[in-house]
C-alpha positions as CSV (number, residue, x, y, z in Angstrom):
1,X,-29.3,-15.7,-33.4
2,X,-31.4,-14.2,-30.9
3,X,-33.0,-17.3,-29.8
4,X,-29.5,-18.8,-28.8
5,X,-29.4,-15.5,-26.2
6,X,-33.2,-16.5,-25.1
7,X,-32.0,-20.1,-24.6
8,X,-29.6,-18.6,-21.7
9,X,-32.6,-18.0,-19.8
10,X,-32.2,-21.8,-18.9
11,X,-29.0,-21.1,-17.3
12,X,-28.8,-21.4,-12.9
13,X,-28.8,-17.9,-11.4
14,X,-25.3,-18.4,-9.7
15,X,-23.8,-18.6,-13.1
16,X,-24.8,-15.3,-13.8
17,X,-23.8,-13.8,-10.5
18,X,-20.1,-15.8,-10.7
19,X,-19.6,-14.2,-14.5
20,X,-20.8,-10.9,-12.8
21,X,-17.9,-11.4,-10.6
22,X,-15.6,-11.3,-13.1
23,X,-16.9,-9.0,-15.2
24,X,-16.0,-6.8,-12.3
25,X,-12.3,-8.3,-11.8
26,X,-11.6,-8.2,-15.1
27,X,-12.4,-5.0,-15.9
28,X,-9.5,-3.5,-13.0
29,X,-7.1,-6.5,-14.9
30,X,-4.3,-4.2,-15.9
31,X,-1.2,-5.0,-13.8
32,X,-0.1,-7.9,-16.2
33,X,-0.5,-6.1,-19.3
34,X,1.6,-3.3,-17.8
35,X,4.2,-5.2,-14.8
36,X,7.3,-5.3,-17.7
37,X,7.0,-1.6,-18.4
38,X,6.4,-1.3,-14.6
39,X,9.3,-3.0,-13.4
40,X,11.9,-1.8,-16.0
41,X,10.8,1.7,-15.5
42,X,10.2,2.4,-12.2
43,X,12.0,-0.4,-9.9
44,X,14.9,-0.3,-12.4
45,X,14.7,-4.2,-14.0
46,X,16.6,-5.1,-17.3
47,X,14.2,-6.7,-19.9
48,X,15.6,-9.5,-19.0
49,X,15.2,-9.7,-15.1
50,X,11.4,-8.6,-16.2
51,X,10.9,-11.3,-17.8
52,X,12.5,-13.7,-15.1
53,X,9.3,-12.5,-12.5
54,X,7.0,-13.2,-15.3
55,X,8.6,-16.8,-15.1
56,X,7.8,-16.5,-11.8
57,X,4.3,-16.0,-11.9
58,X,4.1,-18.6,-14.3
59,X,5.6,-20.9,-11.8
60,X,3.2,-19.8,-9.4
61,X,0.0,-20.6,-11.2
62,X,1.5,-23.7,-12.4
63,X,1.9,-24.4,-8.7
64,X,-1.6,-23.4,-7.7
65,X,-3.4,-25.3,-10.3
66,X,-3.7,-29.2,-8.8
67,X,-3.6,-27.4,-5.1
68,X,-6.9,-25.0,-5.7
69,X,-8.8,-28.1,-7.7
70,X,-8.0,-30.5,-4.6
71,X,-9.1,-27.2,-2.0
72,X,-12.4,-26.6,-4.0
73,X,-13.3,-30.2,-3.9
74,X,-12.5,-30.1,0.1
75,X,-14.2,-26.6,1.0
76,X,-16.3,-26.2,-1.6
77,X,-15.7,-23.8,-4.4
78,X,-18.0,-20.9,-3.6
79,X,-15.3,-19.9,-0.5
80,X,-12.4,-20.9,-2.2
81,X,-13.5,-18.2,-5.2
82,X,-13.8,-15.5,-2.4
83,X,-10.5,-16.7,-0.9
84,X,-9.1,-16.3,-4.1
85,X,-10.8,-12.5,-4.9
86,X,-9.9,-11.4,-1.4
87,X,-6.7,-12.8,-1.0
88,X,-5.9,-11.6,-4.7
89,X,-7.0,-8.3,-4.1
90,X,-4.9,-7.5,-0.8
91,X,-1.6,-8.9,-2.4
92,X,-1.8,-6.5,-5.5
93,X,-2.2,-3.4,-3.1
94,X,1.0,-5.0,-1.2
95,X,2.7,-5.2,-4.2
96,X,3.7,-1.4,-4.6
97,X,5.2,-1.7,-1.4
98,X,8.2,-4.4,-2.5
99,X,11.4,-2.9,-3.7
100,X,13.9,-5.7,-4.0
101,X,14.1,-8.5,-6.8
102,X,13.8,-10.9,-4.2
103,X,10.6,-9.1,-2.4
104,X,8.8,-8.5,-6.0
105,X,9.7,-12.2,-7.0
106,X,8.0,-13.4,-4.1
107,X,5.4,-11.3,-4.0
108,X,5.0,-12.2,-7.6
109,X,4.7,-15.8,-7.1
110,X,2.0,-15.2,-4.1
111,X,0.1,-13.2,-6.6
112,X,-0.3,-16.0,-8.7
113,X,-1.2,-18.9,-6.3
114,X,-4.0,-17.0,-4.6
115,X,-4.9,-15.3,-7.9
116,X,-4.8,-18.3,-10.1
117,X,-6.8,-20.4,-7.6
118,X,-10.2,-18.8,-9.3
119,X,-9.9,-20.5,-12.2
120,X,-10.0,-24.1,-11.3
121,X,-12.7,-23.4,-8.4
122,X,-14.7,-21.5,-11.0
123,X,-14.5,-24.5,-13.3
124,X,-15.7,-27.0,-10.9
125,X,-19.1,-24.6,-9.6
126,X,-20.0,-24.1,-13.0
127,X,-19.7,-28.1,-13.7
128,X,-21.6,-29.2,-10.3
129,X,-24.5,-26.3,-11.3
130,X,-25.3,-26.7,-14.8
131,X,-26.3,-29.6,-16.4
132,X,-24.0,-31.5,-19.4
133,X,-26.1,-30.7,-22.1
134,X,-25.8,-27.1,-20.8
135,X,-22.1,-26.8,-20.0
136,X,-20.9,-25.2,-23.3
137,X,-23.4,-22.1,-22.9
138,X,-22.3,-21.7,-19.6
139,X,-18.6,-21.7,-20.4
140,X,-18.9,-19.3,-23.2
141,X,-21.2,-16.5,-20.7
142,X,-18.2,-17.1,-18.0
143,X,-16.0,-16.5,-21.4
144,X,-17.7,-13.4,-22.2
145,X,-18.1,-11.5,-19.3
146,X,-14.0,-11.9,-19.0
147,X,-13.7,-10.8,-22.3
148,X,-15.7,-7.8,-21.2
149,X,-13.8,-7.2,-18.5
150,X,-10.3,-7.2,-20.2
151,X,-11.6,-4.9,-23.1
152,X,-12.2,-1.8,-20.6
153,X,-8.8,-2.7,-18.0
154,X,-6.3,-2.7,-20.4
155,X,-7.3,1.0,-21.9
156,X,-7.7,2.5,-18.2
157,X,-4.5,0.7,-17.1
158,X,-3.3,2.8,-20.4
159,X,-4.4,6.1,-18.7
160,X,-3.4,5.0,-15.0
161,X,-0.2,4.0,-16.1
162,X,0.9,7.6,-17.5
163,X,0.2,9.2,-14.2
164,X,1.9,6.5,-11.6
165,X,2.5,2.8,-12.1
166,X,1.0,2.3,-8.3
167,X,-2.4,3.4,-9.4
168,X,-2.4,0.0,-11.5
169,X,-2.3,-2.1,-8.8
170,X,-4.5,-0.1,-6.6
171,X,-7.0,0.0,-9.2
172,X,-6.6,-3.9,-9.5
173,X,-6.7,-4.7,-6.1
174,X,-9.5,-2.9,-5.1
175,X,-11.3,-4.0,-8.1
176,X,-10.3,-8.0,-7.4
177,X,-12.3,-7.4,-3.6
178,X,-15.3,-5.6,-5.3
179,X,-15.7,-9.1,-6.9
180,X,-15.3,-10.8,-3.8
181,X,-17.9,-8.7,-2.5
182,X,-20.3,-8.9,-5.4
183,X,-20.1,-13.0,-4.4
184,X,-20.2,-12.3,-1.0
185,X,-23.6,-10.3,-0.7
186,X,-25.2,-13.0,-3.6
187,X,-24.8,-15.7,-0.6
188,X,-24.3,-18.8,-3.3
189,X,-23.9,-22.0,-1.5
190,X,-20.7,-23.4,-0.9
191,X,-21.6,-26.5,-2.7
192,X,-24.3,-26.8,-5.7
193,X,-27.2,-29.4,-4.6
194,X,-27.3,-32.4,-6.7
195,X,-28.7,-32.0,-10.1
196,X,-32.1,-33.7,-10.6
197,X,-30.5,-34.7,-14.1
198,X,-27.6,-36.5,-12.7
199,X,-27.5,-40.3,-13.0
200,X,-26.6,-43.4,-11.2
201,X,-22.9,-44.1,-11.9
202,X,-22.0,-46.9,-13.8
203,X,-19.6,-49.6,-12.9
204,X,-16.7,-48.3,-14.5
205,X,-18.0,-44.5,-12.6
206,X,-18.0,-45.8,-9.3
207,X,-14.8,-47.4,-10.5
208,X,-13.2,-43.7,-11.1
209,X,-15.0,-42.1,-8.6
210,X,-11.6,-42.8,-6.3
211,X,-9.3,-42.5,-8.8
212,X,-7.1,-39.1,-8.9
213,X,-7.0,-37.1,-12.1
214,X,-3.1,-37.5,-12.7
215,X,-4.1,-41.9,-12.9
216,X,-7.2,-41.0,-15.2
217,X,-5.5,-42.3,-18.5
218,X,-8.6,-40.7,-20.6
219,X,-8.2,-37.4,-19.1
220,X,-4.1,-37.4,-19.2
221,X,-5.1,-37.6,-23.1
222,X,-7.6,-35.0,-23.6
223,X,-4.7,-32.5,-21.5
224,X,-1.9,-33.6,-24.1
225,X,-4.5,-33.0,-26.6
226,X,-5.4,-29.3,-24.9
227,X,-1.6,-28.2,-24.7
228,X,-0.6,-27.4,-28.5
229,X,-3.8,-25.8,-29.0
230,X,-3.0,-23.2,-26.0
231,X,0.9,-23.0,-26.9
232,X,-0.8,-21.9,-30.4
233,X,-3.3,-19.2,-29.0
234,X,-0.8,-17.9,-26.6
235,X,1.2,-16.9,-29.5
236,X,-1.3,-14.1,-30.2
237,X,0.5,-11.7,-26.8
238,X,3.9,-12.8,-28.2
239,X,5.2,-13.9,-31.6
240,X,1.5,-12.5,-33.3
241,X,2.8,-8.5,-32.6
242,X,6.6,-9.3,-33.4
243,X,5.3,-10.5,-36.9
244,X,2.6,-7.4,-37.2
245,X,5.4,-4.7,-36.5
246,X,8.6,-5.4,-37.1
247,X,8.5,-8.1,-39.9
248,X,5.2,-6.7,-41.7
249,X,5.9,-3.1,-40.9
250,X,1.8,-2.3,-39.6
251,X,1.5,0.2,-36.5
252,X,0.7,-0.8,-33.0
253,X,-2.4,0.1,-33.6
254,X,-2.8,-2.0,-36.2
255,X,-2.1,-4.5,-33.9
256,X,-4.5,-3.6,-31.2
257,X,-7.6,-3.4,-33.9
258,X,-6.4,-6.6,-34.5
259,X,-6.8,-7.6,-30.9
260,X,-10.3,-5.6,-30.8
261,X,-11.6,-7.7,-34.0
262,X,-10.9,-10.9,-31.8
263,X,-12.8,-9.5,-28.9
264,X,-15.5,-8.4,-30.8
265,X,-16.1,-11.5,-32.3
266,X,-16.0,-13.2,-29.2
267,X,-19.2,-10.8,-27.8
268,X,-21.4,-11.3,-30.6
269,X,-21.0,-14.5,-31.5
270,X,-19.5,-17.0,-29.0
271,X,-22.8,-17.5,-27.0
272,X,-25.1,-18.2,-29.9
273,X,-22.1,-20.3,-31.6
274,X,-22.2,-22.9,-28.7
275,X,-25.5,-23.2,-27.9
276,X,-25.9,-24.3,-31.2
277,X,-23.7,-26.2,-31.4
278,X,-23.9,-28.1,-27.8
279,X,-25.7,-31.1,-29.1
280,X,-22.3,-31.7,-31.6
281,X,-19.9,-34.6,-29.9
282,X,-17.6,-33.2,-27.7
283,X,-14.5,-34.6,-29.8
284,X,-16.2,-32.7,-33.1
285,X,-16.0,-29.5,-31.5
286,X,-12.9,-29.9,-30.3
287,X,-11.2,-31.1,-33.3
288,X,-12.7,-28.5,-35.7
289,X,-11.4,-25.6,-33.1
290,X,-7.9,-26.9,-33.1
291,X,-7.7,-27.0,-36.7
292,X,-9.5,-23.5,-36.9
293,X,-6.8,-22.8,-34.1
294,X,-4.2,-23.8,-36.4
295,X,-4.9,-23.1,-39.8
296,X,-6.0,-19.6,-38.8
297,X,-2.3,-18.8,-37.2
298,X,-0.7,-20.6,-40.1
299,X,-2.3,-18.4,-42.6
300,X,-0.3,-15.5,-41.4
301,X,2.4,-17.0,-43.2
302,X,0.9,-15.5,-46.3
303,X,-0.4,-12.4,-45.0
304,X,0.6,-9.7,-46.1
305,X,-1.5,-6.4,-45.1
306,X,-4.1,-5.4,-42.2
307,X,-6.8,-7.5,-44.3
308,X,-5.8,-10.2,-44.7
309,X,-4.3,-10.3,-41.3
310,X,-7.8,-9.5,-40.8
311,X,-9.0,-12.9,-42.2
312,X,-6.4,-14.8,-40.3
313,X,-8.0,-13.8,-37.3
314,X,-11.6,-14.5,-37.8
315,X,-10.2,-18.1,-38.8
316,X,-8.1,-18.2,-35.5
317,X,-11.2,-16.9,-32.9
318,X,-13.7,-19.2,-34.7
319,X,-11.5,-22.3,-33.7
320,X,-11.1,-20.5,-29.8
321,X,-15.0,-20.1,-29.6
322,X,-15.1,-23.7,-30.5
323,X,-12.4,-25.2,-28.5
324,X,-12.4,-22.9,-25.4
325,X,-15.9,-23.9,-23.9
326,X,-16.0,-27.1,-25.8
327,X,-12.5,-28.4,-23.5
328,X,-13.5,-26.7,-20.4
329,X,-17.2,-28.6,-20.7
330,X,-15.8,-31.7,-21.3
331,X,-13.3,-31.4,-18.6
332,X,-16.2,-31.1,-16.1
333,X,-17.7,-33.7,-18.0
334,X,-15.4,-36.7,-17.5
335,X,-14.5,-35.5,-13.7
336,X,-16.1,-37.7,-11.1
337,X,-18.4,-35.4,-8.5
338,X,-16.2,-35.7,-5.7
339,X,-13.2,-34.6,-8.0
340,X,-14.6,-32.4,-9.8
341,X,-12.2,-29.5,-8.6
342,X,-9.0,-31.8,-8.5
343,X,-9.9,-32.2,-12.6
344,X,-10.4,-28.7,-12.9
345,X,-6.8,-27.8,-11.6
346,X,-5.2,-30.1,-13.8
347,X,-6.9,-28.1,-16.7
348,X,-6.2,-24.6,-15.9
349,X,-2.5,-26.4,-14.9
350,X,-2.0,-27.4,-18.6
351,X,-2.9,-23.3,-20.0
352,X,-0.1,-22.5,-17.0
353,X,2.0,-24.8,-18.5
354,X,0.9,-23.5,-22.6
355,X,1.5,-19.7,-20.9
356,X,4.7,-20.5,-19.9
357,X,6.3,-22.2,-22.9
358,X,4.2,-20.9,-25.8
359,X,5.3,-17.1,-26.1
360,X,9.2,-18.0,-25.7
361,X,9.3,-20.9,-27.6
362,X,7.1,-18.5,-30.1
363,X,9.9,-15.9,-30.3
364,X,12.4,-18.0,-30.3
365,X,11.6,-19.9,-33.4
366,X,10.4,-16.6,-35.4
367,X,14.1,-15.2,-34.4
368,X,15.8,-17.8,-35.6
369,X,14.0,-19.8,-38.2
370,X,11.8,-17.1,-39.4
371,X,8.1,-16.4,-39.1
372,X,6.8,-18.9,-42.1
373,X,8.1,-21.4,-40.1
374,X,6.8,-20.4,-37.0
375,X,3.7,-20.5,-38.6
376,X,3.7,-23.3,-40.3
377,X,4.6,-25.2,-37.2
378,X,1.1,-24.2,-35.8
379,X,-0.7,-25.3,-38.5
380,X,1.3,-28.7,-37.8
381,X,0.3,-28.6,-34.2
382,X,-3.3,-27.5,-34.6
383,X,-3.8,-31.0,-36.9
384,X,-2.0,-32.9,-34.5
385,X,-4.2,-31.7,-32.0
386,X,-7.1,-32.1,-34.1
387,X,-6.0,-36.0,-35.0
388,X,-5.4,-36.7,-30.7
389,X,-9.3,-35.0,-30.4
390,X,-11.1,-37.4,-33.1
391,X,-9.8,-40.2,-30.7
392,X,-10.9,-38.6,-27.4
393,X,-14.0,-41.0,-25.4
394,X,-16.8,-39.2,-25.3
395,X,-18.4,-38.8,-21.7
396,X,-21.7,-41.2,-21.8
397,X,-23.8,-38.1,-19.9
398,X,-23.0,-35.5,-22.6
399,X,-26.2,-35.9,-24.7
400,X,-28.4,-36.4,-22.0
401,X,-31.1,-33.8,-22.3
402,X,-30.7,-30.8,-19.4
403,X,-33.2,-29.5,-16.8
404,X,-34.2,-25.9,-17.1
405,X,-32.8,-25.0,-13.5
406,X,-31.5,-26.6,-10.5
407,X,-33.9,-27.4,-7.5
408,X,-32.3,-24.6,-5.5
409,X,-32.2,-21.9,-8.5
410,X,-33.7,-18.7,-9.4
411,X,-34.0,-17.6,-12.9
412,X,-31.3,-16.0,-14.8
413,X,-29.9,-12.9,-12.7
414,X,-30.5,-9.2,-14.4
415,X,-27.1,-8.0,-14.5
């Protein structure tokens, strides 16, 4: 295992300093996990109206999506991140500030566009900086240092929270800048130079080199494929702790071990799980980690205790190891240079679209139809998926063996 960590060594230095980035956004990430109990408590919301801003925001990063991919492929996506951290940063330390439902719901939405707009600019740097054959590694060190960052925000939003909901978002905002700062003083180029790897295009390339990602009828099928695999994972901050607590009768805290076991996972053994995997077709990886997806969420069906809830979860983040990195390569993969970031936003468009429909149609189901169903209609989803993948092109590039480093970058940054 420790020679997949060695092998990251072969990663650009301005990989390392973006993931840095958001290590240090994440890690202040707390006013989501808390903005329910915020505005129910202290700007005097039902649970209902609470949930209405959450739509919202969901609107908002739906919105922001195709806009930020097409910005990113305009600016470059170096100043669109810092936009984004900056921008991000100054509306959440506004937000304490807005009293009505129409102020917070429009201050919500904001949020979201300018927050949101990372994703999809993020996605297209890492793609124009690291080669194919690369891609997945990369991915999963962006993962990780996320996943680091949302362990520790969380648990101090926790602490914040019990002495005064606005500390949340100052903490947050302040938090978002310092990441806009810690890109700001690295000096990254706005654009990546071209890799020494990268090929002629073929006829068909130069062919889709003008065509927009919404005509692209290969990459319209990957997304369809990419939707019930995120409608099944969002299920984990929604129907997942309905079913732990109320219908199985474990603690809360039962719950978040739960939650810390996926996390944990993720740290030790994402990284060394892709790059050994990164020679594997990209439709492999992605079919295995939808059924993973699937069969690990429909097993919960038969669980019945914190074990083998347990097992249902290692199942569930072995399939999101896979599939996570594996779609996000392969999205950079099949998107033409110049639209690189256009491709990008369509893909963090389509987890808008899973975040906004997966929990509710997830509780809805489970409160009507019970949770076997619920469950077994994942499992269902998670094969479909897994049937779409097996027919997915594969990019022609993807096996073509990497470069070490880019002619303009360092080693791997100490961070």
């Amino acid at each position: 295992m420790l020679k997949y960590w060695k092998d990251l060594r072969h990663l650009p230095r301005p990989v390392w300093i973006v993931s840095a980035s958001q290590l240090v956004n994440r890690a202040g990430s707390m006013v989501l996990s808390f903005l329910v109990l915020y505005l129910t408590q202290d700007r005097g919301f039902s649970a209902d109206g609470a949930g209405f801003i959450l739509f919202l925001y969901g609107v908002g990063a739906i919105v922001s999506g195709p806009f930020a991919g097409r910005l990113a492929d305009r600016w470059g996506a170096v100043p669109l991140m810092r936009a984004s951290l900056f921008l991000g940063g100054a509306v959440m330390l506004l937000f304490p500030f807005a009293h009505s439902h129409v102020a917070i719901g429009a201050i919500a939405v904001i949020l979201a566009a300018v927050t949101e707009a990372f994703r999809p600019a993020a996605m297209a740097f890492i793609g124009e900086t690291v080669a194919p054959a690369n891609r997945k590694s990369a991915f999963a060190v962006y993962r990780l240092a996320i996943n680091l960052g949302m362990a520790i925000g969380p648990a101090v939003g926790g602490v914040l929270a019990t002495l005064s909901f606005r500390y949340l978002f100052y903490a947050d905002g302040a938090t978002s800048i310092g990441a806009g700062l810690v890109l700001a003083a690295a000096a990254i180029p706005g654009r990546a130079s071209t890799p020494r790897h990268a090929e002629a295009p073929s006829t068909t390339a130069r062919v889709r080199l003008s065509t927009a990602a919404h005509l692209d009828p290969r990459f319209l099928f990957f997304l369809a494929a990419v939707l019930p695999v995120t409608i099944i994972f969002f299920q984990h901050i929604s129907s997942m702790p309905l079913y732990v607590v109320r219908d199985l009768h474990l603690s809360p805290a039962s719950f978040g071990l739960l939650f810390s076991l996926n996390c944990l996972l993720i740290v030790v053994f994402e990284i060394p799980l892709n790059a050994a995997t990164a020679h594997w077709p990209h439709r492999r990886t992605l079919a295995l980690g939808a059924i993973l997806s699937g069969a690990g969420f429909g097993a919960m069906a038969f669980a019945t205790n914190f074990w083998t809830l347990a097992l249902t979860v290692v199942v569930w983040t072995l399939g999101e190891m896979l599939f996570f990195p594996a779609s996000a390569a392969y999205a950079t993969d099949v998107a033409p240079d110049a639209r690189r970031g256009e491709y990008s936003g369509l893909y963090t468009t389509t987890f808008s679209i899973a975040f906004a429909v997966g929990p509710w149609a997830g509780t809805v189901v489970i409160e009507r139809f019970g949770a076997r169903v619920l469950w077994g209609l994942t499992f269902l989803l998670g094969l479909v998926a897994a049937a779409m993948f097996v027919r997915l092109p594969e990019p022609r590039h993807h096996a073509a063996a990497p470069e070490q480093t880019l002619p303009d970058a360092a080693g791997p940054a100490e961070i």
